[in-house]
C-alpha positions in Angstrom: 14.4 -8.8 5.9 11.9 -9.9 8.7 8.7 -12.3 6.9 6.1 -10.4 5.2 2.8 -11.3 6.0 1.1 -9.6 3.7 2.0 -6.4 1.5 0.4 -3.1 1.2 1.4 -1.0 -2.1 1.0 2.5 -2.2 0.4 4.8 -4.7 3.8 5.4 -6.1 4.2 1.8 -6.6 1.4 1.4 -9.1 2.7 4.4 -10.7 6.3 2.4 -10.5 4.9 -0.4 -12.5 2.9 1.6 -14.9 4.7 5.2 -15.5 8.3 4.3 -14.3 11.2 3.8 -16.4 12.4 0.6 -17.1 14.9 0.2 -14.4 16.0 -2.3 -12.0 13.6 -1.4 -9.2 10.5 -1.9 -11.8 11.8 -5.0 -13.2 12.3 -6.4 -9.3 8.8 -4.9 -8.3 7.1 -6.6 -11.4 8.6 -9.9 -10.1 6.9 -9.3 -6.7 3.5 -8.9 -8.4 4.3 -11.9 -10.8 5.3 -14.0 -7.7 2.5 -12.6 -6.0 -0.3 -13.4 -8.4 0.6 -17.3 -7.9 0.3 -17.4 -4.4 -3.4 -17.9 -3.6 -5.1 -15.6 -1.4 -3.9 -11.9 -2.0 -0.7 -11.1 -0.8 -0.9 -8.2 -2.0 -3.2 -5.3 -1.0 -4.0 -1.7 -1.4 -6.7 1.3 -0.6 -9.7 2.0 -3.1 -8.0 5.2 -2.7 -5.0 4.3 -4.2 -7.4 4.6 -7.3 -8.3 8.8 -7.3 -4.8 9.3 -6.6 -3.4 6.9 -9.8 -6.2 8.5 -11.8 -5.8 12.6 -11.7 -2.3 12.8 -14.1 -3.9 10.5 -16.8 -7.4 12.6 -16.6 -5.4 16.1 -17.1 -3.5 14.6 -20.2 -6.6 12.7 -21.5 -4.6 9.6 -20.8 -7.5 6.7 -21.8 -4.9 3.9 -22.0 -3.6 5.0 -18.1 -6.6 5.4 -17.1 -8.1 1.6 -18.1 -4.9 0.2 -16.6 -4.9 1.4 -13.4 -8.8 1.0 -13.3 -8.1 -2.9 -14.3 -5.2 -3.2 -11.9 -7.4 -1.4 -8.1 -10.2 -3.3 -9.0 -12.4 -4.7 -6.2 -12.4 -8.2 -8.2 -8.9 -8.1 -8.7 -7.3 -11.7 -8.0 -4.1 -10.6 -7.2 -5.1 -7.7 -5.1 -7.0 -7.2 -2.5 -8.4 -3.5 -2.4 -9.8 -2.4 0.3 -13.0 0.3 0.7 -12.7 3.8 2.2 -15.4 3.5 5.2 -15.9 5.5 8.1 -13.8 3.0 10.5 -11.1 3.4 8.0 -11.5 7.5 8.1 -11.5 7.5 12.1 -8.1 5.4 11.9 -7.0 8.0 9.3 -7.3 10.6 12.2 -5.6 8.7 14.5 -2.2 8.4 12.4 -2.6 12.2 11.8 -3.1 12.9 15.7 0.0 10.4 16.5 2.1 11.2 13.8 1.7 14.9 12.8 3.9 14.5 9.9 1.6 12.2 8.1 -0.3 13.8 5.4 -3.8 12.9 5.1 -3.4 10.8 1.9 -0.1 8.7 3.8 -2.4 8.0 6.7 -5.3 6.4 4.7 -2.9 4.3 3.6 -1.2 3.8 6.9 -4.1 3.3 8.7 -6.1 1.0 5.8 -2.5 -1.3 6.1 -3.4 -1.6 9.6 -7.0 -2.6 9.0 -6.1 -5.1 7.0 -5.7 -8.8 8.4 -2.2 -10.5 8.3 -0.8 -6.8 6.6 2.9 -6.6 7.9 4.5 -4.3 5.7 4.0 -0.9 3.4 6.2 -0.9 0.5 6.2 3.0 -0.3 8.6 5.5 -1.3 7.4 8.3 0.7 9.7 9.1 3.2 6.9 11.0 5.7 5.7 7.5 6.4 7.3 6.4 9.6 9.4 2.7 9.5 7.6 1.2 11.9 4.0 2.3 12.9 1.0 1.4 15.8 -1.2 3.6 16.6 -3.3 3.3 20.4 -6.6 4.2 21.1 -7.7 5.8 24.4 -11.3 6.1 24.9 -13.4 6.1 27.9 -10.1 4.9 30.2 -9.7 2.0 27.3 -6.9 1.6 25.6 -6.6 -0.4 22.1 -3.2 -1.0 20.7 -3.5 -1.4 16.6 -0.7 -4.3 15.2 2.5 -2.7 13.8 3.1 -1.9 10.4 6.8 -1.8 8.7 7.6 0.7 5.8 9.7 -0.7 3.3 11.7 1.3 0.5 11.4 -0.3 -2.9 14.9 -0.5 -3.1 16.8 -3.4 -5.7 17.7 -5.2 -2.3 14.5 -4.9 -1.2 12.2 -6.0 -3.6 14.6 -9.0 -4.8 14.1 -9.9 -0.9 10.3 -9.6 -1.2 10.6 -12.1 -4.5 12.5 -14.7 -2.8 10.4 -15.1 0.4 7.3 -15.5 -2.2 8.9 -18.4 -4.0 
């Protein structure tokens, strides 16, 4: 696997760590974070988003303990996280991923598009197979054109993830 700069998680992997059975691929993702959260700066990173999308299951089943865990975990004083805020650059970059990949929901590409805000972001770990592999989206505007950086999608697969732990240690 190519070096990570850093690593954007999406929502499924928060719902990984805190719904998901205790499997391989949670075990191997909780090493990343673990691995992660000694690092310094942030490696990791993520949307304020990710937040109303981790929080609607546990609000329908009146889920308290959920809810404060993923509350504590996209937090915007996290130390292991950084989580970055919905604005309206963000929101224009979200309609650009929709307008070059029309197969992108809009939830994927405020993810997409918030991984390629973010400085020294390489990689998307997700599950979500709409999400293309590798992504850069251009901007044409008044005859200018403005290439974004390009972002990798990475399956949380065993491999994977043991792959991810390694180059962090």
């Amino acid at each position: 696997m190519e070096p990570i700069g850093r690593l954007y998680l999406d929502t499924n992997m928060f719902i990984l760590l805190g719904e998901g059975r205790d499997d391989d691929r949670r075990r191997h993702l909780l090493d990343v974070v673990s691995a992660a959260n000694l690092k310094g700066p942030p490696f990791l990173c993520t949307s304020e988003f990710t937040l109303a999308e981790l929080l609607v299951v546990p609000f329908r089943h009146q889920n308290d303990k959920l809810i404060e865990l993923y509350k504590g975990w996209v937090h915007p004083d996290a130390p292991w996280l950084e989580v970055a805020p919905v604005d309206r650059d963000l929101l224009i970059h979200s309609a650009l991923v929709r307008d070059q990949f029309p197969g992108v929901k809009m939830p994927d590409a405020i993810h997409l598009a918030t991984a390629l805000l973010l400085k020294d972001c390489t990689h998307i770990l997700t599950a979500d197979k709409r999400i293309p592999r590798k992504s850069l989206i251009t901007m044409t505007r008044w005859g200018l054109s403005r290439t974004s950086k390009e972002i990798t999608a990475i399956e949380p697969s065993t491999e994977n993830l043991k792959s991810i732990s390694a180059q962090l240690q």
